[in-house]
C-alpha positions in Angstrom: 0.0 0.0 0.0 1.4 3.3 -1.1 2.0 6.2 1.8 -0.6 8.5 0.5 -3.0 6.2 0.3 -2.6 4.5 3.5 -2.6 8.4 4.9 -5.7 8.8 3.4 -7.1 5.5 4.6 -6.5 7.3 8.3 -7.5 10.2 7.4 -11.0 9.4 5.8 -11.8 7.4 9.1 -11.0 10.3 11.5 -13.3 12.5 9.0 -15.9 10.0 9.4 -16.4 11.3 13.2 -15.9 15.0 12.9 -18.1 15.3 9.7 -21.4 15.4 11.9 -20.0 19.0 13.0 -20.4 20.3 10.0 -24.6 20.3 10.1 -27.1 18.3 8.9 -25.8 16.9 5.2 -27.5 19.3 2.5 -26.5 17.2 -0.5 -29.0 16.5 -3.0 -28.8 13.9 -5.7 -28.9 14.6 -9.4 -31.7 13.3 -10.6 -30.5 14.0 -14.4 -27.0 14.3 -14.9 -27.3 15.3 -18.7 -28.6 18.8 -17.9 -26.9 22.0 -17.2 -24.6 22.0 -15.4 -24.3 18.5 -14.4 -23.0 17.4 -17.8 -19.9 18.7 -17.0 -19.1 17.5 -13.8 -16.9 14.3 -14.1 -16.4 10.6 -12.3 -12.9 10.3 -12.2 -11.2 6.5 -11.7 -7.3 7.1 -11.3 -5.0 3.6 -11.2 -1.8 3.8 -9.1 1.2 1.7 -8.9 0.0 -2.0 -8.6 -3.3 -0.9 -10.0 -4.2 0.7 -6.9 -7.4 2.9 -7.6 -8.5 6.1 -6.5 -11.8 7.9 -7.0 -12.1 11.5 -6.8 -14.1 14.3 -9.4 -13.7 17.2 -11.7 -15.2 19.3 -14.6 -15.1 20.1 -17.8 -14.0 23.7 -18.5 -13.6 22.8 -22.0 -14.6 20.1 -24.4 -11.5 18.6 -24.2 -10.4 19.7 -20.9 -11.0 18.7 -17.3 -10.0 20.6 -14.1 -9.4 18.3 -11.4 -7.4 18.0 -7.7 -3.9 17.4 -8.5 -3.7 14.6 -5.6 -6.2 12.7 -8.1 -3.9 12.5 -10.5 0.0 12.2 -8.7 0.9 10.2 -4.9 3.9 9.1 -3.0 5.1 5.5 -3.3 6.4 3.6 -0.4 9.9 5.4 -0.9 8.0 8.3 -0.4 9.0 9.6 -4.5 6.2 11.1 -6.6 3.9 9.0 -8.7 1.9 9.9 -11.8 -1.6 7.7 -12.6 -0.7 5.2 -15.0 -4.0 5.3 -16.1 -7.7 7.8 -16.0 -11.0 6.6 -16.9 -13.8 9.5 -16.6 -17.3 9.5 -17.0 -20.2 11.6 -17.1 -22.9 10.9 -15.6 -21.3 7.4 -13.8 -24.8 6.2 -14.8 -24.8 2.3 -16.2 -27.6 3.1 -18.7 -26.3 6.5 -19.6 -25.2 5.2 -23.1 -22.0 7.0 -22.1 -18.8 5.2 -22.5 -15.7 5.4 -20.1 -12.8 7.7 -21.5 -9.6 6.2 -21.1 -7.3 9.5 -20.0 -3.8 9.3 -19.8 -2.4 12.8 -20.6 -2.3 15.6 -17.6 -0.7 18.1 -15.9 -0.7 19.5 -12.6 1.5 22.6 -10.4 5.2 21.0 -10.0 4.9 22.4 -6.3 2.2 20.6 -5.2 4.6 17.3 -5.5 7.7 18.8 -4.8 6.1 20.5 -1.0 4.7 16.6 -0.9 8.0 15.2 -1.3 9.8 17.4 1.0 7.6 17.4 3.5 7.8 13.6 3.4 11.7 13.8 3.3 11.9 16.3 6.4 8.9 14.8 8.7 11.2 11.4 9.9 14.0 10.2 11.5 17.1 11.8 12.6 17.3 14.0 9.8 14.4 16.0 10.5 14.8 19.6 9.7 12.8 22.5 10.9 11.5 23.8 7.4 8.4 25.1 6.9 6.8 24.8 3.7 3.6 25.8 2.2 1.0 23.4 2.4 0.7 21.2 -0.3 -3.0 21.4 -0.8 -2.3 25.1 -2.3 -1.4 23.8 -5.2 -3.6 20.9 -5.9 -5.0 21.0 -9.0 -4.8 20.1 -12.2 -5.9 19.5 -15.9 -6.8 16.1 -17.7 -6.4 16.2 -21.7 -8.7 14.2 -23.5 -7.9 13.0 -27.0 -11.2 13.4 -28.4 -14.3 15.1 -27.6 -16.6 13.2 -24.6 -19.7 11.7 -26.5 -22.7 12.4 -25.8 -20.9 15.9 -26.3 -22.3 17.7 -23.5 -24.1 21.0 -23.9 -21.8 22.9 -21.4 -18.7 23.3 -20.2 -18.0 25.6 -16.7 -16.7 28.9 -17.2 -13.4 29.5 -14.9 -13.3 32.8 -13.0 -9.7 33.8 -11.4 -10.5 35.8 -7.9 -8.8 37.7 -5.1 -9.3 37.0 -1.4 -11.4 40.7 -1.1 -13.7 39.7 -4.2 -17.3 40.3 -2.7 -18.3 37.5 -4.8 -17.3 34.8 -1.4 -20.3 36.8 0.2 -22.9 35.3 -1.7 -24.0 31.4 -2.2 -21.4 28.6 -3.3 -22.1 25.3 -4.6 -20.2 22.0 -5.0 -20.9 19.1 -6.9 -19.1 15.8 -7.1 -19.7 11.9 -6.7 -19.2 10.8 -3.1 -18.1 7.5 -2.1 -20.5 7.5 1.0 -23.4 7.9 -1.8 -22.3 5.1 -4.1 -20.6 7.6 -6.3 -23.6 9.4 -7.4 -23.6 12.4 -8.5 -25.2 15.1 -6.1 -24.6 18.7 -5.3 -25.2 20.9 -2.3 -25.1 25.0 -1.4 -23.5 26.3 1.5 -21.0 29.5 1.5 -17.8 30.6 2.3 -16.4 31.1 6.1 -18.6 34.0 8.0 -15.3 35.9 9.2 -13.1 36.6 6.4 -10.3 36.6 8.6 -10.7 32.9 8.5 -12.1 32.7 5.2 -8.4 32.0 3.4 -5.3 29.5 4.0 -1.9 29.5 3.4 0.4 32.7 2.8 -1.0 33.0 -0.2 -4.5 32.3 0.5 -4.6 29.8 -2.0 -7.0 27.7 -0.1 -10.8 28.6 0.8 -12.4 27.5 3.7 -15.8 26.8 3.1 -19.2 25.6 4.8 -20.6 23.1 1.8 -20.7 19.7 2.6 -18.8 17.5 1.0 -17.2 14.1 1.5 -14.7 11.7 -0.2 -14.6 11.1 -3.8 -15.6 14.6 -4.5 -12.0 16.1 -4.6 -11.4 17.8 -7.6 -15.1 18.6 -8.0 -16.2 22.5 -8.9 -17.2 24.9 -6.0 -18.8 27.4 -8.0 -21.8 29.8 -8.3 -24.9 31.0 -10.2 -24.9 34.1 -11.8 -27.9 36.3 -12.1 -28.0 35.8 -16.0 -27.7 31.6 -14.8 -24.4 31.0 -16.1 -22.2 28.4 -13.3 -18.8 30.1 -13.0 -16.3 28.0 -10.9 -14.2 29.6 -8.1 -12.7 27.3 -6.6 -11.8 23.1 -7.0 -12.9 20.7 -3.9 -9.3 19.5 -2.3 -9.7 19.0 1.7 -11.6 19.0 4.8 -10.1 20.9 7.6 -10.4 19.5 10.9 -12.1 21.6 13.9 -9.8 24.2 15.7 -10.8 25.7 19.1 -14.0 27.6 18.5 -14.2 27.1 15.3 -16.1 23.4 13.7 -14.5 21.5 10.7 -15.0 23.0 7.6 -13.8 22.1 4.1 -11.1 23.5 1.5 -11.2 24.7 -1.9 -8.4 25.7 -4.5 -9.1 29.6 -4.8 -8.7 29.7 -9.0 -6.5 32.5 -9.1 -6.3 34.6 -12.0 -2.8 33.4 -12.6 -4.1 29.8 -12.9 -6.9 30.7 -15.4 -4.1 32.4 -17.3 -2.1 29.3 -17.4 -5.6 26.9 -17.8 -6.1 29.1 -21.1 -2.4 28.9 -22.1 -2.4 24.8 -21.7 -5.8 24.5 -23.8 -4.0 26.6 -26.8 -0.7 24.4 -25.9 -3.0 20.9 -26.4 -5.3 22.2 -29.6 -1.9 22.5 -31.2 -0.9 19.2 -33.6 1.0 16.5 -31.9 0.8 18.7 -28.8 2.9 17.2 -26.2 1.5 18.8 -23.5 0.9 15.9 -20.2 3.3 13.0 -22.4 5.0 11.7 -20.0 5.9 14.7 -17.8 3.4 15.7 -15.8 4.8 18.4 -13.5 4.2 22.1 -14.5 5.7 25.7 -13.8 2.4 27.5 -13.6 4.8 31.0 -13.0 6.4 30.8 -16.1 3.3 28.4 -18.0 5.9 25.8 -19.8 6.5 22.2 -18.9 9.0 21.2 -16.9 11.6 18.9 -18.4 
């Protein structure tokens, strides 16, 4: 069993208790996934090492491009060195009579510093070695995009728009949503509304704050999912990418965390989907690991 997933393992059964602080569970299921904007939103299968599988979400923000956690798509082995999914299967729906067939995935990319803060802080956490460096937390940078080779059929009849924000926008002031398939619901699709932390001086994580902390309820299996919102005109804008739940701190009950999609990530999400229409784009071959600052692959 690889480290991260036998982390998780742990993880998922102390979030088992502490999830009843968050409230009374406000998901809803999806009772047709083809409409708007559920067609988008994405069952993602991801095979490890010695076909080790992981289930997690995401959404299309293009016809041909998903946005996903980046932890659903790159672990630790058991030397505690960076793995990428050998393989991606993603579906629409996840219905059996859907009529839609499984898309085999195997080109990505996600932010290099999301593997290289896991990797450190892996290296420095053990043994006699252990150094006192702090790092950013690796769940600042976790996200990604999945290239598909070919259009998902049934095309779907929307793809989310992708906003970049700032911590003051007044946007995180009004209702959020976030959609995903759960593995406490079978991996059905479902959704639920909820809103960003009442004090913004808790609202944001990290020194960047990269990482929103937020009040919708969501579970396992819907990392990588879209927390997003409804515009007056009813266009669904992302905001944000499902990565976390955050564990209670005094006076305050456990909440969950979201990527905040910068504006320097929507930059570099429109610079990879010009990258991959290009012919015999190599864009996700085999190197997975990206320098969002500079928007070119790392070799």
């Amino acid at each position: 069993m690889g480290v991260m997933r036998a982390v998780k393992t742990f993880a998922m059964e102390t979030v088992d208790k502490f999830y009843e602080l968050l409230g009374v569970d406000k998901r809803q299921p999806v009772a047709d996934p083809a409409t708007k904007p559920w067609c988008a939103v994405c069952f993602i299968e991801s095979t490890f090492g010695e076909n080790e599988k992981e289930h997690g979400s995401g959404f299309l923000i293009s016809p041909r491009m998903v946005l996903t956690a980046a932890h659903n798509l790159c672990q630790l082995d058991d030397n505690g060195k960076r793995m990428a999914a050998r393989q991606i299967e993603i579906r629409l729906g996840n219905l059996a009579d859907s009529g839609q067939k499984p898309i085999v995935a195997t080109r990505f990319v996600y932010d290099k510093r999301y593997a290289d803060d896991l990797e450190q802080q892996e290296t420095n956490s053990s043994g006699p070695r252990m150094r006192a460096v702090q790092f950013e937390d690796p769940s600042c940078y976790d996200y990604g995009v999945i290239f598909l080779d070919k259009e998902v059929v049934p095309k779907p009849v929307f793809v989310f728009k992708v906003r970049g924000t700032e911590p003051d926008d007044s946007n995180w002031d009004k209702p959020l949503m976030c959609a995903g398939y759960p593995a406490d619901r079978n991996f059905k699709l479902c959704y639920a509304e909820g809103a960003a932390y009442p004090d913004a001086s808790g609202r944001f994580m990290g020194k960047k704050q990269n990482i929103l902390v937020h009040r919708t309820y969501a579970t396992e299996g819907e990392s990588g999912g879209p927390l997003y919102v409804e515009e007056e005109n009813g266009e669904f804008v992302a905001v944000g990418i499902q990565v976390r739940y955050n564990p209670p701190l005094p006076k305050r009950k456990s909440t969950n965390g979201a990527v905040r999609i910068t504006r320097n990530m929507q930059k570099a999400f429109e610079t990879w989907e010009e990258e991959n229409s290009k012919v015999n784009s190599q864009l996700g071959k085999g190197n997975h690991d990206v320098d969002v600052d500079t928007q070119i692959l790392i070799a």
